[in-house]
Each structure stands twice: as C-alpha cells, then as structure tokens.
C-alpha beads as a LAMMPS data file, in Angstrom:
LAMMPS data file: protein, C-alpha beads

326 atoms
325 bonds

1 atom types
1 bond types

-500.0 500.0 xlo xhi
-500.0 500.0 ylo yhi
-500.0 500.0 zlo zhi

Masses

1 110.0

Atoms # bond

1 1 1 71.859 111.304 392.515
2 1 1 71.343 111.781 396.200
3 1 1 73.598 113.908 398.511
4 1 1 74.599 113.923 402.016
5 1 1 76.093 117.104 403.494
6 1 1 77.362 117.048 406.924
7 1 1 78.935 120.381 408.876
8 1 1 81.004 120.252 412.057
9 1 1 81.577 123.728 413.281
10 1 1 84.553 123.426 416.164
11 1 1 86.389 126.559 417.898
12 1 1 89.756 126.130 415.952
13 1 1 88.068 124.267 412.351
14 1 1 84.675 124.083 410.159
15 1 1 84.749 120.727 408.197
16 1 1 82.221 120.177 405.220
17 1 1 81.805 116.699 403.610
18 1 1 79.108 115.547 401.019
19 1 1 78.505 111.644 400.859
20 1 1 76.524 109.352 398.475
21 1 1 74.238 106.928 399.667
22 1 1 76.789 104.567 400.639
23 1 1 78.273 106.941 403.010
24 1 1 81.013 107.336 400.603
25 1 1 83.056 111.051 400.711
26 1 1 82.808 112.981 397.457
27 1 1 84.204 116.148 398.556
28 1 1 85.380 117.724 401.824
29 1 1 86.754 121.061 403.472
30 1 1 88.553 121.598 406.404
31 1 1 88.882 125.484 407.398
32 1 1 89.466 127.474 410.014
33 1 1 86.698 129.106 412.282
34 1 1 88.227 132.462 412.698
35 1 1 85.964 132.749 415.660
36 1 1 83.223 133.454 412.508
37 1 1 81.427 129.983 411.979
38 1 1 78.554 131.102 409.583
39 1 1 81.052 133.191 407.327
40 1 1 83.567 130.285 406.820
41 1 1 80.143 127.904 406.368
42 1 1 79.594 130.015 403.261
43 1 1 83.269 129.963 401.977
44 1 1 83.263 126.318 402.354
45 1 1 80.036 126.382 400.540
46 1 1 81.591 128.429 397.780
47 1 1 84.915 125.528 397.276
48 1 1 81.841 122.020 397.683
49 1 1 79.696 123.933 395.264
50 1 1 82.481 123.485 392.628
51 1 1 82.920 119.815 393.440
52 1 1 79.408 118.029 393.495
53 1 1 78.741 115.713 391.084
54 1 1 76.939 116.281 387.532
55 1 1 73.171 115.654 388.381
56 1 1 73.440 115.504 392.303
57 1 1 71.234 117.419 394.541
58 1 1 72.171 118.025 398.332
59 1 1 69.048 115.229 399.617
60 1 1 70.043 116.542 403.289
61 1 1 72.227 118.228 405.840
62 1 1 73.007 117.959 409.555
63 1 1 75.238 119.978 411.650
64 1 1 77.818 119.019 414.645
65 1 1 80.050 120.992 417.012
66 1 1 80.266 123.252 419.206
67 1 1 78.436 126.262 417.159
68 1 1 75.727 123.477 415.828
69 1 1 72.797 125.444 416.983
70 1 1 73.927 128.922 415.303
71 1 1 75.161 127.100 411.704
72 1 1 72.463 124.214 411.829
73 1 1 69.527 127.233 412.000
74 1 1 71.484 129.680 409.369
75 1 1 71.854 126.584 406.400
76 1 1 68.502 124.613 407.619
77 1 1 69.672 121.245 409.315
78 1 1 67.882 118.471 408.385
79 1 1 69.317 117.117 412.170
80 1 1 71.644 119.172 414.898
81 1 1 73.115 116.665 416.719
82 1 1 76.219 116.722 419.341
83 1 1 79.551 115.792 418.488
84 1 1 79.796 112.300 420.785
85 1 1 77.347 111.057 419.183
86 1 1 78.339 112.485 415.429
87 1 1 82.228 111.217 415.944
88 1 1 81.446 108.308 416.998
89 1 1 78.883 107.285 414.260
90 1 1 81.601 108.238 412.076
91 1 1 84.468 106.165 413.624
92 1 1 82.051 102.930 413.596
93 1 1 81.867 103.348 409.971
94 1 1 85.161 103.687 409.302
95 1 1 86.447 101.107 411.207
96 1 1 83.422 98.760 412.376
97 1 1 83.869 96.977 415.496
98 1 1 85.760 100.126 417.135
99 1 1 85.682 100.000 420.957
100 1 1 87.487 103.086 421.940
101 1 1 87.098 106.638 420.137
102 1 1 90.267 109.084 421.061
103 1 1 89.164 112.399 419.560
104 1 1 91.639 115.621 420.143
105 1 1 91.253 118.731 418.433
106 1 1 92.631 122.522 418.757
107 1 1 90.946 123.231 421.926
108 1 1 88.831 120.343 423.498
109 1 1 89.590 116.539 423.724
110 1 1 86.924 113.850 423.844
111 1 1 87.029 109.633 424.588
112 1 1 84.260 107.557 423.481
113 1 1 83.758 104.114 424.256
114 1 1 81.354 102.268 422.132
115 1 1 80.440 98.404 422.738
116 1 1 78.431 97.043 419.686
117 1 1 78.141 100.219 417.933
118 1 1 76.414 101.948 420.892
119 1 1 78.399 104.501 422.774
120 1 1 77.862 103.480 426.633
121 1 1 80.548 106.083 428.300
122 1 1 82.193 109.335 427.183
123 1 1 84.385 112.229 428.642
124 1 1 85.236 115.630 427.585
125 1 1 87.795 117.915 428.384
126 1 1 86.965 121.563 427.835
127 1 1 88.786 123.433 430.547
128 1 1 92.578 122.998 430.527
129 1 1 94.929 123.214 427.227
130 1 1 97.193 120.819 427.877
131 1 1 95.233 117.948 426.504
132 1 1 94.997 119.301 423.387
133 1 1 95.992 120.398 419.981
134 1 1 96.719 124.026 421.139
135 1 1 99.253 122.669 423.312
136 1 1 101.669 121.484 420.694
137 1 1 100.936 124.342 418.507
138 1 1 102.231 126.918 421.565
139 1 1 105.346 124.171 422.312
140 1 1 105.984 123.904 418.631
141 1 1 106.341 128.259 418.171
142 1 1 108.136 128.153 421.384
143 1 1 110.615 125.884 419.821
144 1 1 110.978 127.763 416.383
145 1 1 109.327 124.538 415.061
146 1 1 106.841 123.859 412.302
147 1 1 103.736 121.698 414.098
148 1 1 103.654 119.434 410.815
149 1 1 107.676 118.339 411.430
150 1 1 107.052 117.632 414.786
151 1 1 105.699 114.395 414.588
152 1 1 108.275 112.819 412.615
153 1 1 111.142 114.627 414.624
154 1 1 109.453 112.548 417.630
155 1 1 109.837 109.771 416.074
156 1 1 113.425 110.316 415.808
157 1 1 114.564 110.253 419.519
158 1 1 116.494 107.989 421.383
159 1 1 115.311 108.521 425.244
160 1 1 112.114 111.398 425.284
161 1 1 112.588 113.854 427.922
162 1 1 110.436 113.489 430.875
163 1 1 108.071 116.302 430.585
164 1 1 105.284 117.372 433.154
165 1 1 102.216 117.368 431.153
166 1 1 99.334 118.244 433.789
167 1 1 99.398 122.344 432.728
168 1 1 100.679 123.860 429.757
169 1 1 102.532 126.346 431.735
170 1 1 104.898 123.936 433.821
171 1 1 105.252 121.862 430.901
172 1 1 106.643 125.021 429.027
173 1 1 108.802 125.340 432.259
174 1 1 109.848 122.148 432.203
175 1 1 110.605 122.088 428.575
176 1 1 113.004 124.917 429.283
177 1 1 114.604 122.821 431.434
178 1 1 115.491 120.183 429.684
179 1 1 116.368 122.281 426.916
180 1 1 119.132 123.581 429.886
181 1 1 120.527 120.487 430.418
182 1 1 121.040 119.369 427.232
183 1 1 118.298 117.340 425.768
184 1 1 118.328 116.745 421.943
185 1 1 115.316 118.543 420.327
186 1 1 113.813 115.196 418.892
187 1 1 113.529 114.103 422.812
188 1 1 111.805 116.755 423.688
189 1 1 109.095 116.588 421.500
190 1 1 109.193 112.994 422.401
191 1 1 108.651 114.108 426.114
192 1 1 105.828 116.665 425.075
193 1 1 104.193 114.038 422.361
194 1 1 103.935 111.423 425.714
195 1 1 103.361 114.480 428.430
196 1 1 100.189 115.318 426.464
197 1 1 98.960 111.208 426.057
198 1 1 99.808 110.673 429.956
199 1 1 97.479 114.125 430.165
200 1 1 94.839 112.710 428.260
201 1 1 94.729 109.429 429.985
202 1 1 95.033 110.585 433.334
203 1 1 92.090 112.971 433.107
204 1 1 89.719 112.274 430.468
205 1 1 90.505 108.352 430.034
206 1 1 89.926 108.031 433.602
207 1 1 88.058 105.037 434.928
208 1 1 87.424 104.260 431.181
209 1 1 87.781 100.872 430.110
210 1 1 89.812 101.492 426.901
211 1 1 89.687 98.337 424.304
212 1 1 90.709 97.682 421.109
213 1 1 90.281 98.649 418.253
214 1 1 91.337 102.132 418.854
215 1 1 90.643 105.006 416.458
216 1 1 91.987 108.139 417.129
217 1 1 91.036 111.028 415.017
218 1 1 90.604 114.781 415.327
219 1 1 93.141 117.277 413.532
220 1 1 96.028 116.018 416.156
221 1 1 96.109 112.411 414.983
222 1 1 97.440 113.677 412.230
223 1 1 100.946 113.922 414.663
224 1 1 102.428 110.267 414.634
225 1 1 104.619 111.314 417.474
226 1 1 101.132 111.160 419.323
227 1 1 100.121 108.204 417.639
228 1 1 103.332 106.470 419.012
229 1 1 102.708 107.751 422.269
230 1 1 99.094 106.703 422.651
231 1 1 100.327 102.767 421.397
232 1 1 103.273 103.250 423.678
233 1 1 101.176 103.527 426.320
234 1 1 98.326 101.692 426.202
235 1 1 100.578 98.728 424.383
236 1 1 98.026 97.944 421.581
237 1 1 97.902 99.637 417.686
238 1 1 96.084 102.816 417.050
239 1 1 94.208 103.207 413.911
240 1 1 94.108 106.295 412.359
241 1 1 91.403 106.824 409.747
242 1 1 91.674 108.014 406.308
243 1 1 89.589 111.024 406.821
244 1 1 90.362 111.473 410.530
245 1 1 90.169 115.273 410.636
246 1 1 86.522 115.317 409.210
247 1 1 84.967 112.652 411.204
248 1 1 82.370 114.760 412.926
249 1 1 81.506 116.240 409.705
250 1 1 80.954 112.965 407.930
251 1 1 79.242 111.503 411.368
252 1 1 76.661 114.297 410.829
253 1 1 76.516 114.011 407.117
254 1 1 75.395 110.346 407.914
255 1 1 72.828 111.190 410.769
256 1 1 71.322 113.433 407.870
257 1 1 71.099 110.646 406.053
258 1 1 69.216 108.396 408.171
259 1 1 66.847 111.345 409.164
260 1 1 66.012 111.985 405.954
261 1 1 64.493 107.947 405.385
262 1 1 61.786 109.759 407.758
263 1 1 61.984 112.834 407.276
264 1 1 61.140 112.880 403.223
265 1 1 61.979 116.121 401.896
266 1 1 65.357 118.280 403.603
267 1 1 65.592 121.911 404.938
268 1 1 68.583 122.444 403.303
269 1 1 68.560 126.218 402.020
270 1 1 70.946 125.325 399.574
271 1 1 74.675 127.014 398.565
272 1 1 73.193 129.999 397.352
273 1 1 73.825 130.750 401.298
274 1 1 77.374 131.591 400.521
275 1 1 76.086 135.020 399.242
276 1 1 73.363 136.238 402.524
277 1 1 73.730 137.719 405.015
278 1 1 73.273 136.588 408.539
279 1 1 73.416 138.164 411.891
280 1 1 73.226 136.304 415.159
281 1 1 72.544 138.896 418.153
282 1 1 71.432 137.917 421.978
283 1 1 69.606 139.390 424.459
284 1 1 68.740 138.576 428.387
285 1 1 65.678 137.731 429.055
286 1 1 64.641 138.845 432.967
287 1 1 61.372 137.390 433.144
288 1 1 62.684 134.812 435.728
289 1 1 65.306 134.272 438.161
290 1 1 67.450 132.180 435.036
291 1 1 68.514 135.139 433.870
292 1 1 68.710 133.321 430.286
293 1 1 70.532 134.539 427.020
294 1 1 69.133 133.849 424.143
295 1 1 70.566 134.323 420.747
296 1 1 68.768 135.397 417.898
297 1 1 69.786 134.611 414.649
298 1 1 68.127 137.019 411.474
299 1 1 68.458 136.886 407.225
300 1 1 68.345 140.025 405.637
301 1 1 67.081 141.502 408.677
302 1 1 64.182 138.599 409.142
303 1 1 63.675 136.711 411.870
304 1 1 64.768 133.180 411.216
305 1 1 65.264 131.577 414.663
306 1 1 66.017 131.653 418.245
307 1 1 67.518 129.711 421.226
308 1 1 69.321 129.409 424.489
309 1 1 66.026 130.094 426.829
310 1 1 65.731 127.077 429.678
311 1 1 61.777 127.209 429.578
312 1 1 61.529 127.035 426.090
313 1 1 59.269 130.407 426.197
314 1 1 61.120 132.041 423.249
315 1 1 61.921 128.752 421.837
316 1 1 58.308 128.542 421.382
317 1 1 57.409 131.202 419.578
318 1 1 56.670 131.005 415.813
319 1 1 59.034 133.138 413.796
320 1 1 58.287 132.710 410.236
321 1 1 54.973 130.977 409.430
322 1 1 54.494 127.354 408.669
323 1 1 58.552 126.775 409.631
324 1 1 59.048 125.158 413.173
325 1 1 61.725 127.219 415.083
326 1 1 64.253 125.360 416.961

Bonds

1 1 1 2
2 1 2 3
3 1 3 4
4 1 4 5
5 1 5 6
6 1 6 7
7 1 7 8
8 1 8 9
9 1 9 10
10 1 10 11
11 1 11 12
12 1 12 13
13 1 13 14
14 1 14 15
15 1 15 16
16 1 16 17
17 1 17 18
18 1 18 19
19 1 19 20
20 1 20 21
21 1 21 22
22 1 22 23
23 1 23 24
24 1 24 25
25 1 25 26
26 1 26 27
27 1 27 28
28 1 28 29
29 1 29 30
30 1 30 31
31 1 31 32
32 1 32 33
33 1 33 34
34 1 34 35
35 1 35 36
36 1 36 37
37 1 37 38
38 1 38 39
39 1 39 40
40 1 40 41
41 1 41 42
42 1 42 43
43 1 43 44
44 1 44 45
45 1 45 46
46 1 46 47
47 1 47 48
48 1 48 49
49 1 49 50
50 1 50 51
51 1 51 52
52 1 52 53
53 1 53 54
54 1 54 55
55 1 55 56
56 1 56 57
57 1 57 58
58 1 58 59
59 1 59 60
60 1 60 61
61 1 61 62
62 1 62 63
63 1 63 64
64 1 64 65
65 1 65 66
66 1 66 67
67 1 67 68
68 1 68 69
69 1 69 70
70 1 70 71
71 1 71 72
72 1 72 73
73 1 73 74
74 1 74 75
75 1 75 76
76 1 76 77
77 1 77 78
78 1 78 79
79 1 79 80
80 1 80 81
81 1 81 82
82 1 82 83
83 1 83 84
84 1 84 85
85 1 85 86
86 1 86 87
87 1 87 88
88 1 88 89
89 1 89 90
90 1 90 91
91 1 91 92
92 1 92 93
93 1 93 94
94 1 94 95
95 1 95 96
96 1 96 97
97 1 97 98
98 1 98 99
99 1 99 100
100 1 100 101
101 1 101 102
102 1 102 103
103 1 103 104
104 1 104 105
105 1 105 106
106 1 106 107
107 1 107 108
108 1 108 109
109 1 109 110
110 1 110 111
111 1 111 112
112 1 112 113
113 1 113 114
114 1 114 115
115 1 115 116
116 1 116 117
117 1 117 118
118 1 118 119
119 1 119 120
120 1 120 121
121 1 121 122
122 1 122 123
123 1 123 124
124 1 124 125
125 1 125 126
126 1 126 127
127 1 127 128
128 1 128 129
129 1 129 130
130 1 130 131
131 1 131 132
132 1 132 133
133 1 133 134
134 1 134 135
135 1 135 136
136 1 136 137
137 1 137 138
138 1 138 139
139 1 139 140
140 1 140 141
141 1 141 142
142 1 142 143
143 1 143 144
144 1 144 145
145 1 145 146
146 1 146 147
147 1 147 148
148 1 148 149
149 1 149 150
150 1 150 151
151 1 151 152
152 1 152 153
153 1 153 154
154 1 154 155
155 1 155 156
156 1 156 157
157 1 157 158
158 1 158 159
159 1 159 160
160 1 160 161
161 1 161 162
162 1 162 163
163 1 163 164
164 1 164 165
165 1 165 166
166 1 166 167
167 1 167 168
168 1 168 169
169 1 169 170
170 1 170 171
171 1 171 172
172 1 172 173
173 1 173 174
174 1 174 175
175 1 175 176
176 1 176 177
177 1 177 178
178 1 178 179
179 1 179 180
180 1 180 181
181 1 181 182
182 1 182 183
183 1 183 184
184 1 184 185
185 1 185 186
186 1 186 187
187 1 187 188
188 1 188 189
189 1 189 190
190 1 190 191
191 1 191 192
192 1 192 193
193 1 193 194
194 1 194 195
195 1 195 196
196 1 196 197
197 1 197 198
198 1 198 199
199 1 199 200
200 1 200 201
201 1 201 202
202 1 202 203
203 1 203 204
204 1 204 205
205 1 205 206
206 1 206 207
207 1 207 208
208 1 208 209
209 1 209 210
210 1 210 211
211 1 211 212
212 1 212 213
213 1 213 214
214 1 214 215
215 1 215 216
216 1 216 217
217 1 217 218
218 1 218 219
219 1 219 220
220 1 220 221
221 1 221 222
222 1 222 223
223 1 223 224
224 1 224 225
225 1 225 226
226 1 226 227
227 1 227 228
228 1 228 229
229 1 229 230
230 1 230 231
231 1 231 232
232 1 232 233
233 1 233 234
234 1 234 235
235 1 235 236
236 1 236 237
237 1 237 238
238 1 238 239
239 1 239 240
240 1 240 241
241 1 241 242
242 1 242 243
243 1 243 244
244 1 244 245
245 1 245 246
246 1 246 247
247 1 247 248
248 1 248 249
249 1 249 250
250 1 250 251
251 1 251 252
252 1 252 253
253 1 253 254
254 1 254 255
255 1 255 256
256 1 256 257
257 1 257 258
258 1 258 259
259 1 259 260
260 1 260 261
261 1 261 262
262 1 262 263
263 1 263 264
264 1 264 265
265 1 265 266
266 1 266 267
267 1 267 268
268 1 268 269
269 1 269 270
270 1 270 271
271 1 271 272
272 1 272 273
273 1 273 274
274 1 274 275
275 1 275 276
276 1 276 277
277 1 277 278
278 1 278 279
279 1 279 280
280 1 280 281
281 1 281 282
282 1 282 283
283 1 283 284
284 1 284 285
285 1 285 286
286 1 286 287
287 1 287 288
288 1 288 289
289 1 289 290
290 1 290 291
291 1 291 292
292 1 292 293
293 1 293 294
294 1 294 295
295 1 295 296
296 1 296 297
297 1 297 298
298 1 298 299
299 1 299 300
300 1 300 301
301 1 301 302
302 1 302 303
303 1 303 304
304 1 304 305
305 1 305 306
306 1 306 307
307 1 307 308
308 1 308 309
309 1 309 310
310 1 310 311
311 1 311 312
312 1 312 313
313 1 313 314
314 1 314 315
315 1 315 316
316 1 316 317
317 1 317 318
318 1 318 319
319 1 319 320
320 1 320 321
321 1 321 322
322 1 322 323
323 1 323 324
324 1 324 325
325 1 325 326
C-alpha cells in the first residue's frame, strides 16, 4: 500500500498528514513549532509512525511553510513547494469548484483566489498582527478568556461592540473602552471577531474579487465567531473544511503525490529521523556586494545541504556524492 506524507512547517504549528492514493487522510498531527521545526518534525514522526497502516510504505513526501527549505532538506522532500500553492491544492480537493481561499493562522494570513482550479491572484499578510490568529489569542488572555470559548461566546451577543481593528494595540485600547462603558463580554468578542474580518478584508482582500464558494481554513477557522463574521460580511456561506487546520500539510502530501508519477522512487529518509541529529548553522558569504546568508544544514556532523545564496554559487556545490543539493 502506497503512502503520501505531506509536512507544513508554520511559525506557530507543524502539521503531518499521510494519504492513500485517493488523497484520503489516514493519520495527521498538528503541533506546535516551538520556534524548533526539525525537532517537532521528529516528534510528529514518532506519534504517525504508530498510526500507518499494516503493509504501507511512505511512497513520498513534500514539505510546505514557512521553514520548507530547512525541514524539506533534513527528511528528503520528494517536492518543497510554497504554501499558496500547497493550500490551495488542498482546498480544491476538499471542496472542488472553490473560488476564494481565506487562510489565517497564528502569525500570517493569506487569500487565494482560484478560477477553475488555477490560482490567478493571492495576498499575504506577514507584517502586522492584527489579521491574525495571535490577535485573538492576546485579546482572549487580556480578557481572562479561554481562545476555544470565544467563538461560541460571539455567537451569543446581541449588538457587537464596534472595535478598531487596523492595529492590535488600539484595538486593545479600544476594547478597554468598551469594556468602560459597559459592553457585555459576548459583544466584545463580537466586535473583535468582526474588527479582525474588516482587517482582513481591508488589507489583504483588497482589490480581490472574492466569489463563492468560500473555504476558509487555517487554525482560526476553527473560531465560528469568525466564521460568522466573514458570512456577515461578505453576505454569502463560508465553508469550513473537515480538516481545515492541516490543509497545507495535506496540499503538500498531494503535490508529493503527483511528483512521484514522475519522479519513480522518493527521497524520503524515512521515520527513523525521529532519532538524528540535525544542526542547521549559517554563515555570510562576502564574495559580492549581496552580502548573502546561507544556511547550512549537517547529520551527524555531515554535510547534507545548503541554501539561501542569490547566485546559486553554494547552491551549486555537490555535498554528498551522487545526491543533488538543493
């Protein structure tokens, strides 16, 4: 039986998922990064290894997010691919015909609009926190408030506090306010759940044509107070996938997939991972007036692979013999 893996290594979560040939999940793991990719790779390595299948054998992997190049040369990627196109692979399968991908995780938020499977415009927001997940977690411990109630305490309100959502520190301000004159909790997280849509669409939904159907996913759509905001304001349904905090993992897990039709036999260094150890170290290279920093990432002490040069001179250079280095 052949096996899919697929890795999506963010800043706040690492997601694992293994598929069958029908892009079906078996087994998945959502942990947190602990600013440590490659370490919580091999713990999630150590929880799949216990759930695959009698008789299956991992037939290829691929990698996504933002730490892609480190984890995709440490396991051996079969295909390193971003997350656009890896969410958005994943969101057509899930729900086929989508026309609008609303992706928001811990730290960065992403739109994707696809038009016959084929994504044709994007955005990304990357610089302020106010459009993301991190911004309901701080609200939510300001507030003495779990983050998994506060979805369903938003749906509870009767008139949401207006909240100014365009930075994270007036909106705290502004919370505070409210707060002052009297505003029932469940309205304020109302006002926060629609301060950070009215974020998201003003800035990264700008100019985009959004159509339906909608799929939101990331680890926030798991909040239906944001759900209800995002249909609330673009007046149409949102669909929220099953597995709508893997997606990128299962997007990658699929682009493996198709590589490997080509491709023939996988990379893939296998679980036994979980227990080696890697080291990633970087150095500036002054050859040039880039000024470049590349990262090199070693097993055991060897040499496995390097990146981050702009002329590709280190790039280029054959580390281990008879194994292409990224």
């Amino acid at each position: 039986m052949k096996i899919y893996l697929g890795i999506d290594v963010g800043s706040v979560s690492t997601n694992l998922v293994i598929i069958d040939d029908a892009n079906r999940v078996l087994a998945s793991e959502y942990l947190r990064t602990r600013g440590q990719p490659i370490r919580v790779v091999q713990e999630g390595f150590k929880s799949l290894a216990g759930k695959m299948p009698a008789g299956a054998a991992i037939a290829g992997a691929g990698v996504t997010g933002s730490a892609r190049s480190l984890v995709g040369a440490a396991v051996g990627a079969d295909v390193i691919k971003n997350e656009i196109t890896a969410h958005a692979i994943a969101a057509d399968l899930e729900v086929p015909g989508v026309q609008t991908v609303l992706e928001i995780g811990g730290q960065d938020s992403k739109i994707m609009i696809l038009r016959h499977g084929v994504v044709v415009d994007f955005a990304m927001n990357t610089v302020c926190a106010a459009g993301t997940g991190s911004f309901l977690d701080h609200q939510a411990a300001r507030l003495g408030i779990p983050i998994e109630d506060f979805g369903s305490l938003a749906l509870k309100n009767e008139s949401p506090a207006q909240i100014a959502g365009r930075c994270s520190v007036f909106a705290e301000s502004d919370m505070v306010h409210k707060q002052q004159m009297g505003y029932g909790i469940e309205d304020i997280i109302a006002g926060l759940c629609e301060a950070l849509v009215r974020n998201y669409l003003n800035n990264v939904g700008k100019g985009k044509e959004i159509l339906g159907p909608v799929v939101f996913q990331g680890g926030v759509a798991a909040n239906v107070g944001i759900k209800a905001a995002f249909e609330k304001a673009l007046d149409m349904e949102v669909i929220v996938p099953g597995h709508y905090n893997v997606m990128g993992a299962i997007g990658s897990a699929v682009l493996a997939r198709y590589a490997m039709e080509e491709k023939g036999e996988t990379s893939f260094r296998g679980f036994s991972l979980s227990d080696l150890n890697f080291e990633a170290k970087t150095f500036t290279c002054n050859d040039c007036s880039n000024i470049c920093e590349v990262v090199n990432l070693s097993l055991d002490g060897k040499l496995l692979a390097r990146w981050g040069g702009r002329c590709g001179k280190w790039e280029n250079i054959e580390i281990e013999p008879g194994r292409a280095v990224i």
